[in-house]
ZAMARGU-4260 file (C-alpha; in steps of 0.2 Angstrom, whole numbers, plus 5000, padded with zeros to 4 digits):
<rodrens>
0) 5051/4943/4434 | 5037/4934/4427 | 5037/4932/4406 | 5023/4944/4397 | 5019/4927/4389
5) 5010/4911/4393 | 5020/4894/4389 | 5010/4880/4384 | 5017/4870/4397 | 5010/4882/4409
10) 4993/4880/4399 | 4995/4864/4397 | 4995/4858/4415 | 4981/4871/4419 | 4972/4860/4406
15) 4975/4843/4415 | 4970/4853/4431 | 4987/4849/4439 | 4996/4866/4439 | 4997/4867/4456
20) 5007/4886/4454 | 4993/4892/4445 | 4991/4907/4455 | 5007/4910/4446 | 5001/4912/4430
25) 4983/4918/4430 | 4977/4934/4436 | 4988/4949/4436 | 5007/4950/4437 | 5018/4963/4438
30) 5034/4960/4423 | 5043/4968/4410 | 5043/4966/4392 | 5056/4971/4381 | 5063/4982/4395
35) 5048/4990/4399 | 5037/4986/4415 | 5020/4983/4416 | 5005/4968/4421 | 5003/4955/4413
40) 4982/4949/4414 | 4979/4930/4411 | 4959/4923/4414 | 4952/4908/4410 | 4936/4912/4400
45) 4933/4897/4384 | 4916/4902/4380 | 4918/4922/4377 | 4920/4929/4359 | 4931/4943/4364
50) 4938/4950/4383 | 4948/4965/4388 | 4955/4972/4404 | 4945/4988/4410 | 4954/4998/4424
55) 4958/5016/4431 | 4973/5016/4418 | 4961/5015/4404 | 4947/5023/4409 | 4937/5008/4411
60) 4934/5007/4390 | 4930/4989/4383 | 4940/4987/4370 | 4957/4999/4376 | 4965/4983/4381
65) 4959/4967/4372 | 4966/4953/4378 | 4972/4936/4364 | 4966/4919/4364 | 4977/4906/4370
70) 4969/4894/4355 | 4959/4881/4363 | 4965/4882/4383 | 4951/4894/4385 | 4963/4907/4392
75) 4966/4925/4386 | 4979/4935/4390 | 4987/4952/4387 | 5001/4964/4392 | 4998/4981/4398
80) 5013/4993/4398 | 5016/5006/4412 | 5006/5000/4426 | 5007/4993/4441 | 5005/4989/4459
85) 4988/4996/4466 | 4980/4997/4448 | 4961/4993/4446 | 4954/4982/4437 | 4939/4969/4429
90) 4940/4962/4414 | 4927/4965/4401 | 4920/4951/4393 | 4909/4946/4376 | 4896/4933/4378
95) 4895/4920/4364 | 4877/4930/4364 | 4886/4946/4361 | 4879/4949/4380 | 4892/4961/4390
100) 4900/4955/4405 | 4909/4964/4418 | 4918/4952/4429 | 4931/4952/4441 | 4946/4942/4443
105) 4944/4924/4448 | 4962/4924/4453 | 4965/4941/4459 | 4976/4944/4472 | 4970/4960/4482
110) 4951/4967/4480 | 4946/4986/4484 | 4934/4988/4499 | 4918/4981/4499 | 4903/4987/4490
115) 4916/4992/4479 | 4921/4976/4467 | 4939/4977/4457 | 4953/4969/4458 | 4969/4976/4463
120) 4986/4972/4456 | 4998/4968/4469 | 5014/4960/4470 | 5023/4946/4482 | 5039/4945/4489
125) 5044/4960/4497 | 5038/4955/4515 | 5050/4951/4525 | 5046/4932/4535 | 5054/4928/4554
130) 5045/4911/4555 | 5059/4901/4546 | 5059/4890/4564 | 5042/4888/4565 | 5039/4883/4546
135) 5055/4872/4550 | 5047/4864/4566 | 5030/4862/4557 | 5037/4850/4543 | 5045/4837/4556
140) 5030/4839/4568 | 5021/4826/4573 | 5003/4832/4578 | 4995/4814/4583 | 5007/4814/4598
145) 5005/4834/4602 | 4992/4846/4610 | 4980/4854/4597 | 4970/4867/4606 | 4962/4880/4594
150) 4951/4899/4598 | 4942/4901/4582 | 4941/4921/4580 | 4930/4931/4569 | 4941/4944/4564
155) 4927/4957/4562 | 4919/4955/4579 | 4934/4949/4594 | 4936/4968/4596 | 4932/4984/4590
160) 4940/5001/4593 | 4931/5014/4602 | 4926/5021/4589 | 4916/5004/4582 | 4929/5003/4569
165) 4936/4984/4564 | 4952/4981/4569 | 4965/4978/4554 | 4977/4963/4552 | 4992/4971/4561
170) 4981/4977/4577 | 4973/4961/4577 | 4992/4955/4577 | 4996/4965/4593 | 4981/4963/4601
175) 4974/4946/4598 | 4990/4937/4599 | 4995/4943/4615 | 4979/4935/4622 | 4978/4918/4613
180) 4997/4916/4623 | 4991/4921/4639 | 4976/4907/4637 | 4986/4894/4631 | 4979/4890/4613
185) 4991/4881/4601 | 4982/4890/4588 | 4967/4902/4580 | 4955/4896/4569 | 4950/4911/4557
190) 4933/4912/4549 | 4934/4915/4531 | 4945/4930/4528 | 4943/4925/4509 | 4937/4941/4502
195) 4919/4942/4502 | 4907/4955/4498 | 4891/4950/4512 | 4898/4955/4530 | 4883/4943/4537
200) 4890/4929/4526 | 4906/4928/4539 | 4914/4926/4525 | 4906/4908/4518 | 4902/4917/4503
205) 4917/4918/4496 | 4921/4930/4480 | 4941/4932/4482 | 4947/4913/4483 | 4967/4921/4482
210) 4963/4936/4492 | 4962/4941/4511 | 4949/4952/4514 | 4953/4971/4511 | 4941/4976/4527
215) 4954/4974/4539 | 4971/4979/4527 | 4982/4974/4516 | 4991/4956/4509 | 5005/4960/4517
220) 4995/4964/4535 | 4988/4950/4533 | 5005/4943/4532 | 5011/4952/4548 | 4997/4944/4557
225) 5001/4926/4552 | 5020/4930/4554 | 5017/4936/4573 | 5008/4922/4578 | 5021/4909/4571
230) 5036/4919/4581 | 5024/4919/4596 | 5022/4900/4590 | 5005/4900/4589 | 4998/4891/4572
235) 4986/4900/4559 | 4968/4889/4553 | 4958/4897/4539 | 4941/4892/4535 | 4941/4890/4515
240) 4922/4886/4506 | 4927/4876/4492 | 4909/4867/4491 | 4899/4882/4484 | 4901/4902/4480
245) 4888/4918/4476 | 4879/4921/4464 | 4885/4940/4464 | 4886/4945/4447 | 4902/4951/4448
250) 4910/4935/4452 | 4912/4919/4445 | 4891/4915/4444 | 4893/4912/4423 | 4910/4919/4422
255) 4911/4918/4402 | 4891/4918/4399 | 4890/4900/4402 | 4889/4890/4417 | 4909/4889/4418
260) 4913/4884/4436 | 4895/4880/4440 | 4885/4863/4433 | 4871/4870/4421 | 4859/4860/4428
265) 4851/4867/4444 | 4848/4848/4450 | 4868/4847/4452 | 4873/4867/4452 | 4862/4875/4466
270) 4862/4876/4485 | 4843/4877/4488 | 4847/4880/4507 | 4860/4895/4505 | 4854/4903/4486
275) 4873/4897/4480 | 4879/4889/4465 | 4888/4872/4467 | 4906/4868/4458 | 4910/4857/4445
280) 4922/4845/4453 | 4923/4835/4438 | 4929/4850/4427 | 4949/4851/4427 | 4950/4871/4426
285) 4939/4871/4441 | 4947/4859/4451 | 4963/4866/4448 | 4955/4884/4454 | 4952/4877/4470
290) 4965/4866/4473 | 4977/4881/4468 | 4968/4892/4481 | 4972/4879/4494 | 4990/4879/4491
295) 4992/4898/4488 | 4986/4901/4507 | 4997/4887/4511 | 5011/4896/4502 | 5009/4914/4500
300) 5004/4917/4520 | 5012/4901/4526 | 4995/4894/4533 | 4997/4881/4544 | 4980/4873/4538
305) 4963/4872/4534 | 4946/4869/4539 | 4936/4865/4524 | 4917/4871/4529 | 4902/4859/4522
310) 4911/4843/4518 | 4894/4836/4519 | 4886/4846/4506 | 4900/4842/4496 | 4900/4822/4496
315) 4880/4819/4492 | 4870/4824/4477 | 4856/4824/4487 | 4862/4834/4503 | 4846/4844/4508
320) 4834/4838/4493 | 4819/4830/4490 | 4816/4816/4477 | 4816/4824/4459 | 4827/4836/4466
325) 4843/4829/4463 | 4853/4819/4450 | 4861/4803/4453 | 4880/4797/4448 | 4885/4786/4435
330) 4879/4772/4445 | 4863/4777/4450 | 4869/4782/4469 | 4869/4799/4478 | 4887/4801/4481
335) 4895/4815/4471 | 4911/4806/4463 | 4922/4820/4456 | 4918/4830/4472 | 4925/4813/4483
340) 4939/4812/4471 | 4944/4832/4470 | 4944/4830/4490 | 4957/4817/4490 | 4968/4826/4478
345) 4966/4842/4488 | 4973/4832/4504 | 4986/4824/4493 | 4994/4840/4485 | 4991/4849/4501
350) 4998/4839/4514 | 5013/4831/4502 | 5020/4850/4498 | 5015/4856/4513 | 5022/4843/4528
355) 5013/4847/4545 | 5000/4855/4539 | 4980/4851/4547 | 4967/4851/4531 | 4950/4849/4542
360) 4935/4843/4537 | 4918/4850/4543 | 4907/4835/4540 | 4893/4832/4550 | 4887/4816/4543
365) 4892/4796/4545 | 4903/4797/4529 | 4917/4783/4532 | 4936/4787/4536 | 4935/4805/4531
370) 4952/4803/4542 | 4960/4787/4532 | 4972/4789/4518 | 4965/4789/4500 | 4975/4773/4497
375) 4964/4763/4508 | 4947/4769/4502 | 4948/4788/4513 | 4945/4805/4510 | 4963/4811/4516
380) 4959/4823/4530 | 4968/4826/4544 | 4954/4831/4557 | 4938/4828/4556 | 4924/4840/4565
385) 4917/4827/4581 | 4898/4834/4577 | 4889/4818/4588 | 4902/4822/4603 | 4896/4839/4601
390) 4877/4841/4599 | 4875/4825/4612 | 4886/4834/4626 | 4876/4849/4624 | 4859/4840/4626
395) 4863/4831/4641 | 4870/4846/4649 | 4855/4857/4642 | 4844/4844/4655 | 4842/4848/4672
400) 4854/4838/4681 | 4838/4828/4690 | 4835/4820/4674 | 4852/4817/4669 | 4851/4798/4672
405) 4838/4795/4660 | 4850/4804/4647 | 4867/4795/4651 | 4871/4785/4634 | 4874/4803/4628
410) 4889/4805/4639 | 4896/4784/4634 | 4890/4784/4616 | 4901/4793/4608 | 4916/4782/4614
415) 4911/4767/4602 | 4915/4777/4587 | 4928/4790/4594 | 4943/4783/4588 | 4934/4778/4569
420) 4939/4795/4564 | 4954/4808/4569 | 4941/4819/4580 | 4941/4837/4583 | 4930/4841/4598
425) 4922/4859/4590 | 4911/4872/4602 | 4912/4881/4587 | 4903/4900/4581 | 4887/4889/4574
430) 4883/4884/4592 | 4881/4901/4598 | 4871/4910/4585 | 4854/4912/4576 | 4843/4907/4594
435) 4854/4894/4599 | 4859/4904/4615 | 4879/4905/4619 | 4885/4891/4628 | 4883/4900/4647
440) 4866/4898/4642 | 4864/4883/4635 | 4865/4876/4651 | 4854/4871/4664 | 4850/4878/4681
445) 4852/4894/4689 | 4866/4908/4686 | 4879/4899/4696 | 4874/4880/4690 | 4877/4888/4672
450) 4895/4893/4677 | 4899/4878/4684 | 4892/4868/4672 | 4901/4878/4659 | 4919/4875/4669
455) 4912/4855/4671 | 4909/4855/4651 | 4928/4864/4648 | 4937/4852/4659 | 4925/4837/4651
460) 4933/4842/4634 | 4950/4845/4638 | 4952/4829/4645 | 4941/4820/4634 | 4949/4812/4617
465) 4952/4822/4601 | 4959/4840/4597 | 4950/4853/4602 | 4942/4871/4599 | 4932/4884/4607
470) 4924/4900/4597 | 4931/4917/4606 | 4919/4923/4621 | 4915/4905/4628 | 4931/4908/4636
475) 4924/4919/4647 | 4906/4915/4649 | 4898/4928/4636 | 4881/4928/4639 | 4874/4937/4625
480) 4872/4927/4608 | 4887/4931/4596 | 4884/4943/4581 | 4895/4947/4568 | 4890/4966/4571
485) 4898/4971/4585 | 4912/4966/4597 | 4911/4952/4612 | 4905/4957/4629 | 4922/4959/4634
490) 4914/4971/4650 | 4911/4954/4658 | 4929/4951/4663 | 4926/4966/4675 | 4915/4953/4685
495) 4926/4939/4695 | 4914/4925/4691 | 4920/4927/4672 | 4938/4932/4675 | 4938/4915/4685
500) 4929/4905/4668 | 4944/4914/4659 | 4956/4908/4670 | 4950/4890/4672 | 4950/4890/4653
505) 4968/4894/4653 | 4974/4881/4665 | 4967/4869/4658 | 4975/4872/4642 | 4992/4871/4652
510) 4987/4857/4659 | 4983/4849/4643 | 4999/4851/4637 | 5009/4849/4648 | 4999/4831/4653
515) 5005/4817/4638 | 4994/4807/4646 | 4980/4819/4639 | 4988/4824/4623 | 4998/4810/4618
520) 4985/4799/4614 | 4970/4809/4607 | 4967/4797/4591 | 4970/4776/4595 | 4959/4768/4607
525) 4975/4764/4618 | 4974/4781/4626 | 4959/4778/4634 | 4951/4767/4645 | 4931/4769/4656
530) 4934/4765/4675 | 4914/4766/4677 | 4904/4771/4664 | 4887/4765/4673 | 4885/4779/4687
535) 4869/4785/4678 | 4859/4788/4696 | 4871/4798/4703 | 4875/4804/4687 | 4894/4802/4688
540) 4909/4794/4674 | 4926/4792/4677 | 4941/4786/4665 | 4958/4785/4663 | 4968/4795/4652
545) 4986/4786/4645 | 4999/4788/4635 | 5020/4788/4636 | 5019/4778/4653 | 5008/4793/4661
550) 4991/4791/4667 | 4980/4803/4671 | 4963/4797/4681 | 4947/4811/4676 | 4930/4812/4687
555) 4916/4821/4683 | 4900/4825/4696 | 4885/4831/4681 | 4874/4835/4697 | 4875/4850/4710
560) 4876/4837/4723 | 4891/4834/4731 | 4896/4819/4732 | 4908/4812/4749 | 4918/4796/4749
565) 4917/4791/4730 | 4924/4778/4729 | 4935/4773/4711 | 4945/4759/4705 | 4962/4765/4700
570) 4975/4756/4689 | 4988/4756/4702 | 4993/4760/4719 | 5004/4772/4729 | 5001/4791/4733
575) 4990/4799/4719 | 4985/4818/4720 | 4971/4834/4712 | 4981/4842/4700 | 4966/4852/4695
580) 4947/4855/4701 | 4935/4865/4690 | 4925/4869/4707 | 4943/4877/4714 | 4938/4894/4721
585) 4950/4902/4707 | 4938/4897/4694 | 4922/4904/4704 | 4918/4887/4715 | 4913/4881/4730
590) 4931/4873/4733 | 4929/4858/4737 | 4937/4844/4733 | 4954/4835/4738 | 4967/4844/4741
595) 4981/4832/4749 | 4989/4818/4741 | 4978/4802/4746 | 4986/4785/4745 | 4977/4771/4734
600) 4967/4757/4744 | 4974/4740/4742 | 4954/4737/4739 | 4947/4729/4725 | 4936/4741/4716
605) 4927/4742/4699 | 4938/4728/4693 | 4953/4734/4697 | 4965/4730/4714 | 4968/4748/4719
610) 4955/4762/4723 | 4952/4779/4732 | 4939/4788/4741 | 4936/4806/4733 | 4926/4820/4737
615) 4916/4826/4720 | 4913/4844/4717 | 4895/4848/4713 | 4894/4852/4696 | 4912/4847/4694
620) 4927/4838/4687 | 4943/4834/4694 | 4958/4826/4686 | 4970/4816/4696 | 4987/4807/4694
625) 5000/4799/4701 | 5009/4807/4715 | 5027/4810/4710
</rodrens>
């Protein structure tokens, strides 16, 4: 059991900002001292004159429990005798102002129930894991050369009970997981279920960096939820908010009366945009807080990685500011250096502990190698966000399909950068909320262009470079706008049109993974080759897929027109056949397509010996390969 005291060398790594257990040592543990058990309390706090632990077991009184200095580490600590698992607590804390503080525990491992705001002890170890072959897969995998298909789920909203009621972590387990197997998903993607207190935050507001959100259960539910999907073999993503937190007075906004994990200045400290505070990167008790939130996740509920939300916002001291408004580094530039520098320590210690894990970054701008080791002048992610591929795929498809040609360098642009970076193609929850419309309609045209243009856009993706990820109800055409309020329209799948976007979506992601040619290759240029990228009048592309001596040939009609003997070039000859059509009658189309095997011409053809004639679906794409 954990010692009732503090070693310096525990403290003194803290100091460094290189205790990467710390979530070990601060916060509340259950232990014995001199044969009797208890918790021992441990905060960081260098600028308070005096702090105490408050909780149910002392009535909340200041002063029942002080806590001692731990000399100049800044950290207090204190033994309590006779408590245990499922006390309440806050610690009380004395300004240098003689100002009276009630916070809660920065590392607290368990929170009550929102609005309500302590921290609860709680202890690890006594769940019982059944993933030791998938954590034992996950360190030799080699995720370049595999399939990485993610649903990105917000816990509160996939489904409610009839009663409205959230389900929790374990009935989100029997329920949720089920589903992401029957479509094919290699993972979920959760937002934030860091504990929060804002529902409408989705969790970006993080309060509880070492804590899953009690709305929906406990730690060790949260557990069971993880644990099911790795025996199911599914993979667990959590968004995690390192770039910025509330300014809820209960939390860490001027922890010990100072600006602790926040920069004084409001130049450096504070988000204008969101009315959040900023860290201090450069401090090594803050680094250490984040960087030790990263690996508990990783350890303590066997994550399988991370999405790190608003890199952006992160890298520059002047993101979203005006002249005057902002502070400039050392050297008089707008990149925030100890932010650049925490972010490549974060993907070192992560990705070295934790072999096979995904730490993803969400960055939206033209930062270079974001996806390049630090050793070479990168940020150390494994994935980063493809935002160009994205926004330009949805404009051009948002045109109605008779000005499509004027708009087709949105469709080729994207492949003279797409392998600078290790791209993730994301129709994430950001595109389908605050009046952006959902995806359905986002698209042009009438209610049937809209599906099929949808199935073309899923296809498109799938076959298109990078890994890739889809926010719950796209799968099946949801046509309301996604709130975190209620539950997703899952009435629709009562109607065949959306059964058939539900089913498309699930064969494609077997297609996808069973087709190396589609996911062997997702990150080196070698993978991918344009047969014609010029087609704007008829507003048609068409590549070649490759990878471990597969080829896979993809065409894609953007207009409703259909379009008979298409001719392509092909990179070889013999018999070639449709393995699949997003137009298929399954999926809702019109059907029509090619649905016997066709021998290749021997007739030079976009620069190629070989070619085919195709019929093109309207509003379709079709992938093709060699006849076996």
């Amino acid at each position: 059991m954990d010692s009732p005291t503090l070693s310096e060398f525990d403290l003194h790594l803290f100091g460094e900002g290189r205790h990467w257990h710390i979530y070990n040592v601060l916060g509340a543990h259950v232990c014995r001292s001199k044969g009797v058990e208890g918790v021992r309390f441990a905060v960081w706090a260098p600028h308070a004159k005096s702090v105490s632990v408050v909780g149910d077991f002392n009535h909340w009184a200041t002063g029942a429990n002080p806590m001692a200095s731990n000399g100049d580490t800044g950290v207090w600590s204190c033994f309590v005798p006779g408590i245990g698992t499922g006390a309440l607590y806050k610690y009380s804390i004395t300004t240098e102002r003689s100002d009276q503080l009630l916070k809660t525990d920065p590392y607290g491992q368990a929170f009550e129930l929102r609005p309500s705001t302590a921290a609860v002890v709680t202890e690890r170890g006594r769940f019982g894991w059944g993933d030791g072959d998938w954590l034992a897969r996950r360190s030799r995998w080699n995720w370049q050369q595999s399939p990485i298909s993610i649903y990105e789920v917000h816990a509160a909203s996939w489904r409610h009970h009839g009663s409205g009621r959230w389900l929790t972590y374990r009935e989100l387990a029997d329920q949720l997981v089920p589903y992401v197997l029957e479509l094919g998903f290699t993972h979920i993607e959760l937002l934030p279920v860091t504990e929060h207190p804002l529902d409408e935050s989705w969790g970006y507001q993080t309060t509880g960096y070492y804590a899953p959100t009690s709305r929906f259960g406990s730690p060790d539910d949260f557990r069971y939820l993880v644990d099911q999907c790795h025996r199911h073999n599914i993979g667990v993503i959590l968004d995690w908010v390192p770039g910025h937190f509330p300014t809820d007075e209960h939390a860490l906004a001027r922890f010990d009366g100072s600006a602790l994990y926040e920069h004084e200045d409001p130049r450096k400290g504070r988000h204008q945009d969101w009315g959040t505070l900023i860290y201090n990167y450069g401090r090594h008790e803050v680094r250490n807080f984040l960087i030790g939130s990263a690996l508990f996740w990783l350890d303590a509920f066997h994550i399988d990685g991370l999405r790190v939300d608003a890199v952006a916002s992160m890298l520059y001291l002047n993101y979203s500011r005006k002249e005057g408004e902002w502070l400039p580094n050392v050297h008089g530039g707008h990149e925030n250096l100890e932010a650049i520098e925490f972010l490549r320590e974060l993907n070192r210690v992560c990705q070295s502990r934790f072999p096979g894990t995904l730490i993803c970054a969400e960055e939206s701008t033209s930062w270079p190698r974001v996806t390049r080791p630090p050793e070479i002048g990168g940020l150390g992610f494994n994935l980063k966000w493809n935002m160009g591929w994205m926004h330009d795929t949805l404009d051009y498809l948002a045109q109605d399909p008779v000005y499509r040609q004027y708009h087709h360098d949105k469709l080729t642009f994207g492949l003279l950068y797409a392998f600078s970076e290790n791209f993730l193609l994301p129709l994430s929850h950001d595109e389908v909320v605050h009046g952006k419309a959902s995806l359905i309609n986002k698209m042009s045209g009438d209610d049937w262009q809209q599906r099929a243009t949808l199935r073309l856009l899923f296809t498109y993706m799938f076959c298109y470079p990078g890994a890739k990820l889809l926010f719950m109800g796209g799968e099946f055409g949801q046509r309301r706008e996604w709130s975190e309020s209620r539950e997703l329209d899952w009435s629709l799948l009562a109607h065949p049109e959306h059964q058939g976007i539900k089913k498309l979506v699930q064969d494609l992601n077997g297609v996808y993974r069973r087709e190396v040619s589609l996911n062997g290759a997702c990150f080196t240029p070698d993978g991918f080759e344009w047969i014609d990228c010029h087609d704007s009048p008829q507003s048609v592309i068409s590549f070649l897929r490759t990878a471990g001596g597969e080829t896979s040939v993809i065409v894609v009609n953007f207009t409703p027109v259909p379009r008979h003997h298409y001719r392509i070039g092909l990179p070889q000859g013999g018999n070639w056949r449709e393995i699949f059509n997003s137009d298929s009658e399954y999926y809702g189309g019109s059907n029509l397509g090619n649905p016997y095997t066709m021998p290749a011409d021997q007739q030079p053809w976009m620069n190629r010996d070989w070619s085919l004639e195709l019929t093109l679906p309207p509003m379709g794409a079709i992938i093709l390969r060699p006849a076996l």
